[in-house]
C-alpha positions in Angstrom: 26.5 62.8 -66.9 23.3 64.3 -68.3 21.2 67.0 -66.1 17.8 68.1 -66.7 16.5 71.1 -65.0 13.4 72.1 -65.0 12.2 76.0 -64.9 9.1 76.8 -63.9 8.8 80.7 -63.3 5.4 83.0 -64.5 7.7 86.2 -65.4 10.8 84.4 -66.4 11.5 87.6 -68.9 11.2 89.8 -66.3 13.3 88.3 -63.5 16.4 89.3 -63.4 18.7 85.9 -61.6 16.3 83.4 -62.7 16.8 84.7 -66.0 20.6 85.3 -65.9 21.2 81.4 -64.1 18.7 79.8 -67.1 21.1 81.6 -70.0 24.5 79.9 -67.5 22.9 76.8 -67.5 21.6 76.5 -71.2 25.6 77.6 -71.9 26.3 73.5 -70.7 26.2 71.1 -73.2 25.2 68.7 -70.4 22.4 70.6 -69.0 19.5 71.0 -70.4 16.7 73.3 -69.3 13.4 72.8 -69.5 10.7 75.9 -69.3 7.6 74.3 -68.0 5.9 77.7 -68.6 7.3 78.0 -72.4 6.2 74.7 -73.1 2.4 74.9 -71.5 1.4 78.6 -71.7 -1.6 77.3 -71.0 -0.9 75.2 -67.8 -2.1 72.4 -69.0 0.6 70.1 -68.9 0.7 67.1 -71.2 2.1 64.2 -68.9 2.4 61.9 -71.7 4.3 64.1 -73.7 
């Protein structure tokens, strides 16, 4: 089974468990992360993409 998670955190570098339980999930080859912030820096997110 596939699983997409989705992070969406303004200081992900700076906080401490988000941070640590994105590096444990990206660590699952059936996981995979999103980081909403990484991908639209700007907050504009492209819902077609």
């Amino acid at each position: 089974m596939k699983v997409l998670v989705l992070i969406a955190h303004p200081k992900l570098g700076s906080s401490r468990i988000n941070r640590r339980w994105k590096e444990e999930l990206e660590r699952t080859q059936e996981i995979t992360v999103h980081d909403l912030y990484k991908e639209y820096p700007n907050e504009n997110i492209d819902i077609k993409h």
